[in-house]
Residue frames as qw, qx, qy, qz and C-alpha x, y, z in Angstrom:
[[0.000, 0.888, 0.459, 0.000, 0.00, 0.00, 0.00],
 [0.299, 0.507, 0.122, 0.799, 1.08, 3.46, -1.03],
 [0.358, -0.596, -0.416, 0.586, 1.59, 5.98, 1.42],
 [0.348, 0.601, 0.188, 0.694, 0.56, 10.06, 0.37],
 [0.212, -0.196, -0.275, 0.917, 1.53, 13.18, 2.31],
 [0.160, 0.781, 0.526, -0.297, -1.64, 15.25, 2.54],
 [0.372, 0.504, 0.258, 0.736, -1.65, 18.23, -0.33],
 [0.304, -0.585, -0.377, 0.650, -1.34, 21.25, 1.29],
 [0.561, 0.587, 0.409, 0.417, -2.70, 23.67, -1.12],
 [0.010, -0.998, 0.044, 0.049, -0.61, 26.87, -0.01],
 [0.551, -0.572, 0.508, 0.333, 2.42, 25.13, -0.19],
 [0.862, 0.472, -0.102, -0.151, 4.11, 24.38, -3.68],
 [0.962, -0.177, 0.119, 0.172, 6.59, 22.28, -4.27],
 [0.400, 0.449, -0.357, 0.715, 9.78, 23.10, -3.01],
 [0.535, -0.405, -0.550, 0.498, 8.48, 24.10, 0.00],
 [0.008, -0.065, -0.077, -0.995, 7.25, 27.74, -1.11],
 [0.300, 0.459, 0.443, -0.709, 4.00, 29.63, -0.38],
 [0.257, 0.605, 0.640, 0.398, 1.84, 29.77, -3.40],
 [0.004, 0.253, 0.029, 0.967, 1.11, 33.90, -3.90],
 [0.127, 0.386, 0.892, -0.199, -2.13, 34.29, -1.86],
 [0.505, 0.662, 0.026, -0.553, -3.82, 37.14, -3.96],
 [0.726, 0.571, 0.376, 0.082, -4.51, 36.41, -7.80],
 [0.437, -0.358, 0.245, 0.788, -1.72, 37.63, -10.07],
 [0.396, 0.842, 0.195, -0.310, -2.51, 40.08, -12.54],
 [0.761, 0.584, 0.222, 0.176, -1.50, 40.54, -16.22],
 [0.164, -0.945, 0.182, -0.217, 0.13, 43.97, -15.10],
 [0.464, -0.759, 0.447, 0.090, 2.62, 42.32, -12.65],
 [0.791, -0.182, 0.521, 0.263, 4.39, 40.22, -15.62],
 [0.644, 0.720, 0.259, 0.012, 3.84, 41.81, -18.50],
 [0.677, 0.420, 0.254, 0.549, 6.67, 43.56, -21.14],
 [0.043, 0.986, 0.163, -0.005, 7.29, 46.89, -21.02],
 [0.522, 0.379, -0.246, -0.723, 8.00, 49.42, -23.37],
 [0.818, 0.489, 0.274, -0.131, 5.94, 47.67, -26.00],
 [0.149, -0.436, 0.544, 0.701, 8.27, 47.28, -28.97],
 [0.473, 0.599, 0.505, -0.404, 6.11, 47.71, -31.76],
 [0.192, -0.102, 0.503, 0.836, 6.14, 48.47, -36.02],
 [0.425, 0.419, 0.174, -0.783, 3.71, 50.44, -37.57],
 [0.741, 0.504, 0.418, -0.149, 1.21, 48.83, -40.41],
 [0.513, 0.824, -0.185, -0.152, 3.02, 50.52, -43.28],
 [0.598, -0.462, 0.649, 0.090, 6.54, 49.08, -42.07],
 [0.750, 0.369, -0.535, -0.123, 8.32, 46.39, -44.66],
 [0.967, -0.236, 0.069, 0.071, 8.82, 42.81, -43.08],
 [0.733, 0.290, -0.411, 0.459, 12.34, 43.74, -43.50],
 [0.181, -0.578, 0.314, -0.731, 12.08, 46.91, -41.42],
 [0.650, -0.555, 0.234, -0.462, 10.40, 44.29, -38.80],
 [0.929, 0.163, -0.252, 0.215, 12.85, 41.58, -39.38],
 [0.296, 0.494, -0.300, 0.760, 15.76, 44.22, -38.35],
 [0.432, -0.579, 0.111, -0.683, 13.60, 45.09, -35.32],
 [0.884, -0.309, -0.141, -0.322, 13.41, 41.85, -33.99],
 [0.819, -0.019, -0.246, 0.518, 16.90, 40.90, -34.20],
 [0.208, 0.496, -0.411, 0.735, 18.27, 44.20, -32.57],
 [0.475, -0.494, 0.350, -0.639, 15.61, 44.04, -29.81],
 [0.144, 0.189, -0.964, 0.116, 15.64, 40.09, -29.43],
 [0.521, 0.179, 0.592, -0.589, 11.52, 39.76, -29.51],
 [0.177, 0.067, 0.883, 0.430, 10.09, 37.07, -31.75],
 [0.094, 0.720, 0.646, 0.235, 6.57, 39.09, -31.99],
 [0.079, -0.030, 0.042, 0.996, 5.79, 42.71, -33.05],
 [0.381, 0.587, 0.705, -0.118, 2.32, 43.86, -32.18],
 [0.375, 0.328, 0.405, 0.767, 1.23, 46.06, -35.60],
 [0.168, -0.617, -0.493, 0.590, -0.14, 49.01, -34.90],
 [0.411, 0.640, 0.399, 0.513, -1.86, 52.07, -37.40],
 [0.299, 0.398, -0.173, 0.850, -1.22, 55.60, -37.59],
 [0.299, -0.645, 0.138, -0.690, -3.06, 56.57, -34.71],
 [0.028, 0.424, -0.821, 0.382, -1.51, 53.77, -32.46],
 [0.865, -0.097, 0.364, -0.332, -4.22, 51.06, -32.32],
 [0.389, -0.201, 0.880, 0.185, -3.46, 47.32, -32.52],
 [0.774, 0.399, -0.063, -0.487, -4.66, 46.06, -36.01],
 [0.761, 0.424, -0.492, -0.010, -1.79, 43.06, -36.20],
 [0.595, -0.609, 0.516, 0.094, 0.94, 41.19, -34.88],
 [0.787, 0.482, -0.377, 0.080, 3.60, 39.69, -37.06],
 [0.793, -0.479, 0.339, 0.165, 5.99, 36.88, -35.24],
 [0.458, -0.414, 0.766, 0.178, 9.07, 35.66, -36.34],
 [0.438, 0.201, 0.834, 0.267, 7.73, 32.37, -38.08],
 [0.460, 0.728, 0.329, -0.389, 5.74, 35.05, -40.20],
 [0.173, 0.846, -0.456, -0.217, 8.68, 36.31, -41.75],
 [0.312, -0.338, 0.853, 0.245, 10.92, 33.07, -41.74],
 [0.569, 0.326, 0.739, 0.154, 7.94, 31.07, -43.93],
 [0.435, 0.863, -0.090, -0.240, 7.81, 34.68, -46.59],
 [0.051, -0.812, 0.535, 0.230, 11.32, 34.03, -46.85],
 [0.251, -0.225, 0.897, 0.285, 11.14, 30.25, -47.52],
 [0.755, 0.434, 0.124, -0.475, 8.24, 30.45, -49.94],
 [0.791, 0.267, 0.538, 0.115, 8.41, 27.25, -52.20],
 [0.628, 0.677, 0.294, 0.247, 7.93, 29.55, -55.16],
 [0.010, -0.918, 0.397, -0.020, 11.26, 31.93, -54.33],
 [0.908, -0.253, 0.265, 0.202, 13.27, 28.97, -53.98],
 [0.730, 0.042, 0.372, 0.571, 16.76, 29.48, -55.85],
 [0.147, 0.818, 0.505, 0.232, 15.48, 32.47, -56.77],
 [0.457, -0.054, -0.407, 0.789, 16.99, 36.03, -56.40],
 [0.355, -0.547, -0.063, -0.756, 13.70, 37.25, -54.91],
 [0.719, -0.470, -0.509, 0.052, 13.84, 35.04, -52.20],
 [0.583, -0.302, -0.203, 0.727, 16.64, 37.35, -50.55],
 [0.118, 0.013, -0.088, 0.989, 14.69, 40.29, -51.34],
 [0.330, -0.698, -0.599, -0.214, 11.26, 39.27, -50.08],
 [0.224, -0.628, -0.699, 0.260, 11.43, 40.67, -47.42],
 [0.141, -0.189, 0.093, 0.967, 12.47, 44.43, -48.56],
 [0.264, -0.092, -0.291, -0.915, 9.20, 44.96, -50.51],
 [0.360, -0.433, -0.814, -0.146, 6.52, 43.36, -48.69],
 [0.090, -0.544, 0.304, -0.777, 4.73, 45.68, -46.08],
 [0.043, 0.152, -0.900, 0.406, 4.15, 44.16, -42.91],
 [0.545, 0.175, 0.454, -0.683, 0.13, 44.53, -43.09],
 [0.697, 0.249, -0.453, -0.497, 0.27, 41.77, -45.92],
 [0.610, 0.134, -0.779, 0.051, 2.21, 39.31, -43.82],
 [0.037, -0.163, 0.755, -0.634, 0.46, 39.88, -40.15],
 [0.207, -0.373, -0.904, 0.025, -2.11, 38.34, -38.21],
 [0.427, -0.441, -0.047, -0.788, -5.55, 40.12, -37.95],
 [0.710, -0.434, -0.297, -0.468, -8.19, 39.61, -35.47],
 [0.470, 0.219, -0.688, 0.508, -5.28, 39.43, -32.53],
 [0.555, -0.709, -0.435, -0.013, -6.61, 37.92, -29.18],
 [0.233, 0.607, -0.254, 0.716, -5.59, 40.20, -26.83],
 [0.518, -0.654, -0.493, 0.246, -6.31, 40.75, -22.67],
 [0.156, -0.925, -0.123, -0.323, -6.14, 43.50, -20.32],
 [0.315, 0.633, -0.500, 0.500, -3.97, 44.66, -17.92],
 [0.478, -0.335, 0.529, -0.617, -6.15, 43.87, -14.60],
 [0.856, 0.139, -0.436, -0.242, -6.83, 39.97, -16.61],
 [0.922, -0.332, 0.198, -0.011, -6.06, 36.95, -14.27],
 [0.006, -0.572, 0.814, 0.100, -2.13, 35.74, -15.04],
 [0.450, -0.033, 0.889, 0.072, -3.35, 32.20, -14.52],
 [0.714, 0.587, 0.364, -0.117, -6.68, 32.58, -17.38],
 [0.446, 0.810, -0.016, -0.380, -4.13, 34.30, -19.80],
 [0.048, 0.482, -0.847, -0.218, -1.68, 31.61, -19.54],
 [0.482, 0.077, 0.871, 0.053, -4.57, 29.30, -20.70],
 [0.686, 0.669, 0.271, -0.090, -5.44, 30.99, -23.30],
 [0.161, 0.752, -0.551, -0.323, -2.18, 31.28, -24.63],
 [0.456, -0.165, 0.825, -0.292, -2.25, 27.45, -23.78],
 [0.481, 0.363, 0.779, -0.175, -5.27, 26.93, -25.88],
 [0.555, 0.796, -0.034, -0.238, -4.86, 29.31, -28.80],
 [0.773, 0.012, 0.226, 0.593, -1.02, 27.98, -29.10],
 [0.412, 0.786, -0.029, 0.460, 0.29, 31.40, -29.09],
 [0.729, -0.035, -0.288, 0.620, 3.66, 32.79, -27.63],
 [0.123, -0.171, -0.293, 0.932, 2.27, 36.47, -26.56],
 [0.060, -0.782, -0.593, -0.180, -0.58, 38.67, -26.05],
 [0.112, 0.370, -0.083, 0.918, -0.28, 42.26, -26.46],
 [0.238, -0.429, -0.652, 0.579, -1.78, 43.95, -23.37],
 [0.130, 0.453, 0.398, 0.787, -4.05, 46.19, -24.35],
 [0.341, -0.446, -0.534, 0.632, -5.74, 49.52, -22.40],
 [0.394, 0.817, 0.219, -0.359, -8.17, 52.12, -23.87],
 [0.708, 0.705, 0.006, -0.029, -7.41, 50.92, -27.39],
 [0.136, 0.826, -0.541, 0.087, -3.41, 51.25, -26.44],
 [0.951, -0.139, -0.274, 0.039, -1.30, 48.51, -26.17],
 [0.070, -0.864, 0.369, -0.337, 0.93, 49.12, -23.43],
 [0.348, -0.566, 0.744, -0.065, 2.73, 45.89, -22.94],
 [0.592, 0.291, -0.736, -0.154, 3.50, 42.31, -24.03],
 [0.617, -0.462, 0.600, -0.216, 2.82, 39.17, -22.02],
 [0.553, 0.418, -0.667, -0.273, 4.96, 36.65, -23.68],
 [0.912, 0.000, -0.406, 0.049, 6.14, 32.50, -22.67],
 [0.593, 0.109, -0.565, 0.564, 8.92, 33.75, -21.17],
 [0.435, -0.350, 0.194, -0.807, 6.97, 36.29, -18.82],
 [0.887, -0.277, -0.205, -0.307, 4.79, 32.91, -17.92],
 [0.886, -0.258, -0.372, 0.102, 7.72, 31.06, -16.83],
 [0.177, 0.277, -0.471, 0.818, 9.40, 33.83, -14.62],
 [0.521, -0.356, 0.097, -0.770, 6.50, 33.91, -12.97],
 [0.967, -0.051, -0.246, -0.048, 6.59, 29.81, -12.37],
 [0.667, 0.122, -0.559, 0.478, 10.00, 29.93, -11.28],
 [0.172, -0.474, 0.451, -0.737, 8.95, 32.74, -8.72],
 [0.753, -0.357, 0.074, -0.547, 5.96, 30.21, -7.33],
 [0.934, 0.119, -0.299, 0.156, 8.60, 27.06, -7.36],
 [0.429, -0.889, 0.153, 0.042, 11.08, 28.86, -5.94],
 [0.336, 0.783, -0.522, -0.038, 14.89, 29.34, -7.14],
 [0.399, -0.431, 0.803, -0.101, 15.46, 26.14, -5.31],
 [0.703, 0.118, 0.696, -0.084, 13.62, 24.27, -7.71],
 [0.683, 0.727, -0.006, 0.076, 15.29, 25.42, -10.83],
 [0.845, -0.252, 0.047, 0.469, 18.65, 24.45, -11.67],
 [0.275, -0.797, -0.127, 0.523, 21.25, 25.98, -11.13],
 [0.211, 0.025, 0.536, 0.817, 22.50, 26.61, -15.22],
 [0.309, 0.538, 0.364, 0.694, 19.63, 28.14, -15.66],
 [0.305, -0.882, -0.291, 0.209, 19.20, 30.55, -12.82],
 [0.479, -0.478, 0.115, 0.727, 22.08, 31.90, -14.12],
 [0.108, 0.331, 0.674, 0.651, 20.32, 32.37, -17.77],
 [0.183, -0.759, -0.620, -0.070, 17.64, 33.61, -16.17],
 [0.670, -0.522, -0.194, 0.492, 19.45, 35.53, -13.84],
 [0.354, -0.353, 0.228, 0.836, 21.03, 37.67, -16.94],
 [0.113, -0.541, -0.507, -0.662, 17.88, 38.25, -18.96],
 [0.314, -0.852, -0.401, 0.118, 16.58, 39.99, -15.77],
 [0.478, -0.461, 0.145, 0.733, 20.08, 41.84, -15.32],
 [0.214, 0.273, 0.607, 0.715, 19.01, 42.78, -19.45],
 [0.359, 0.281, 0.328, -0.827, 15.71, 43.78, -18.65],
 [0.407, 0.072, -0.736, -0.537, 14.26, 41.37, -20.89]]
């Protein structure tokens, strides 16, 4: 017969407190927003992404509302289009495309005062890696994956993450990333 230790549900494992208020969107989110306007060329947001090291850009029109997001894998599958193969437009897709041909409309989005735990199941359940934060019509932050799992390693405590990456971790906070 199997023997179980009662669950103690303020305790998590490691021997930390669970938080006892509800986190909010607010206390994890991004901030500044890094952002590319609609008109933009998928190169101009290609360049962005690699100087600022974020794999999503939410889009945004001339009077600063969200009307997009373009990730990463937007840009990497323009660039390996089938029909550019071998091709010397394939190494200048991305210079003439503007970025409101190759982002995603109809972007889910959440507030700022949203639950942490509902918006890491709908990220969960829409399979996406961020949700602009959005706040009379402004998006004024980013909650991404890696926002979700600083926030896991705070409720696990640093004793239950090892110690290579607390030190990774350790220097994207020191970044401000």
């Amino acid at each position: 017969m199997m023997r179980h230790d009662p669950i103690d549900p303020g305790r998590a494992p490691g021997g930390g407190r669970w938080p006892q208020r509800s986190l909010r969107v607010r206390d994890r989110m991004t901030r500044p927003v890094i952002a590319i306007r609609q008109d933009a060329t998928a190169e101009a947001a290609w360049k962005l992404m690699k100087t600022k090291g974020v794999r999503h850009l939410p889009v945004l029109d001339a009077r600063d509302r969200l009307v997009g997001m373009v990730t990463d894998r937007d840009l990497r599958q323009l660039i390996l289009d089938p029909r550019l193969a071998g091709t010397s437009k394939a190494a200048a897709t991305l210079t003439g495309v503007p970025v409101e041909r190759v982002m995603t409309v109809g972007v889910i989005s959440v507030g700022p005062e949203a639950d942490l735990h509902e918006a890491a199941c709908l990220m969960h359940e829409k399979k996406i890696g961020a949700l602009p934060v959005v706040e009379d019509g402004r998006v004024i932050g980013m909650l991404t994956e890696w926002d979700l799992l600083g926030a896991l390693v705070e409720m696990l405590g640093e004793e239950a993450i090892p110690r290579s990456l607390r030190w990774t971790m350790a220097l994207r906070r020191a970044a401000g990333q």
